[in-house]
C-alpha positions in Angstrom: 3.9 35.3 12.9 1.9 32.8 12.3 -1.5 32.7 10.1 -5.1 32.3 11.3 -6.9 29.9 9.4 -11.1 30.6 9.3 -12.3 26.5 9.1 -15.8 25.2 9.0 -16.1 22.4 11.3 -18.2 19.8 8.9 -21.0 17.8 11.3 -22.0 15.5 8.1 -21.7 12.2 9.5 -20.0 9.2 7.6 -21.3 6.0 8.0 -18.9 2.9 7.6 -19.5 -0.8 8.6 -17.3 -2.9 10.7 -16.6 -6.3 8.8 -14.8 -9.2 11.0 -13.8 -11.8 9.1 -12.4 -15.2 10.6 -10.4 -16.8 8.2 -9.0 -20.7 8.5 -9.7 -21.2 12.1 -6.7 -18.7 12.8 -6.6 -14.8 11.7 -9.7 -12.2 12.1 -9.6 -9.8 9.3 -10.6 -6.4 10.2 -12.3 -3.9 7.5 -14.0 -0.8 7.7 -15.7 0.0 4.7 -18.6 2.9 3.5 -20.3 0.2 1.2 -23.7 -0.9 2.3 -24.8 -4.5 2.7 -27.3 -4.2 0.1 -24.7 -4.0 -2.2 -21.8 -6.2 -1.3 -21.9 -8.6 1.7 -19.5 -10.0 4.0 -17.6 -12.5 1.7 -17.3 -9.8 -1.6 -16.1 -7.7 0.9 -13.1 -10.2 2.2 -12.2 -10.9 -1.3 -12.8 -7.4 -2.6 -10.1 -6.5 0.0 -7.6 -9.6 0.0 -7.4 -9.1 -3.9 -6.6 -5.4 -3.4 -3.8 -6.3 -0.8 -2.4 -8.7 -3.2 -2.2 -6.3 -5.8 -0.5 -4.0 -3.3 2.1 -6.2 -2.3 2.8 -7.1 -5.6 3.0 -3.0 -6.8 5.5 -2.9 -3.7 7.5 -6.1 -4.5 7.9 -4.3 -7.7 9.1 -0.9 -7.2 11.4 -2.6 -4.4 13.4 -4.7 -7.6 13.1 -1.7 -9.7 14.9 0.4 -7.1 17.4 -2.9 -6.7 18.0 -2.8 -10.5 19.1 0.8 -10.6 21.3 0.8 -7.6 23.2 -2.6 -9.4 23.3 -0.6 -12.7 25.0 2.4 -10.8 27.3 0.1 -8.8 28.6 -2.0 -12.2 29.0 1.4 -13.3 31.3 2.7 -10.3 32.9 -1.0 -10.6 33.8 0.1 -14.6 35.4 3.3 -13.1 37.2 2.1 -10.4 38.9 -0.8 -12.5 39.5 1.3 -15.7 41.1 3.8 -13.3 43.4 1.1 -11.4 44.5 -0.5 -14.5 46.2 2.7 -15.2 
């Protein structure tokens, strides 16, 4: 059986901006952002989000060799096994 939810259907409207940025004659950059002009413009906003993807990629490049470093330690270790066990 499956339950009934009661929801309220919220009608507050969010208001984002659609930044297009050209970059080097080759790429448009696409962001959406809730940040008003007032407050950052079209540049801060570019760098603002290129520095945040570095910093992601980097975060992700990271994790990756972590995860790459403990699946070598538990293969040396399996390695150990198996050639302590065949040398008997």
């Amino acid at each position: 059986m499956q339950k009934s939810y009661n929801y309220k259907q919220k009608l507050d409207a969010l208001k984002v901006r659609l930044v297009v940025i050209y970059h080097m004659g080759k790429n448009y950059y696409i962001y959406v952002t809730n940040v008003p002009k007032q407050i950052l413009d079209t540049k801060d906003i570019a760098k603002l989000y290129g520095t945040r993807w570095m910093y992601s990629c980097f975060s992700k490049s990271q994790k990756t060799n972590i995860r790459l470093m403990l699946l070598i330690q538990r293969m040396s270790k399996c390695l150990k096994i198996c050639l302590i066990t065949s040398w008997w």
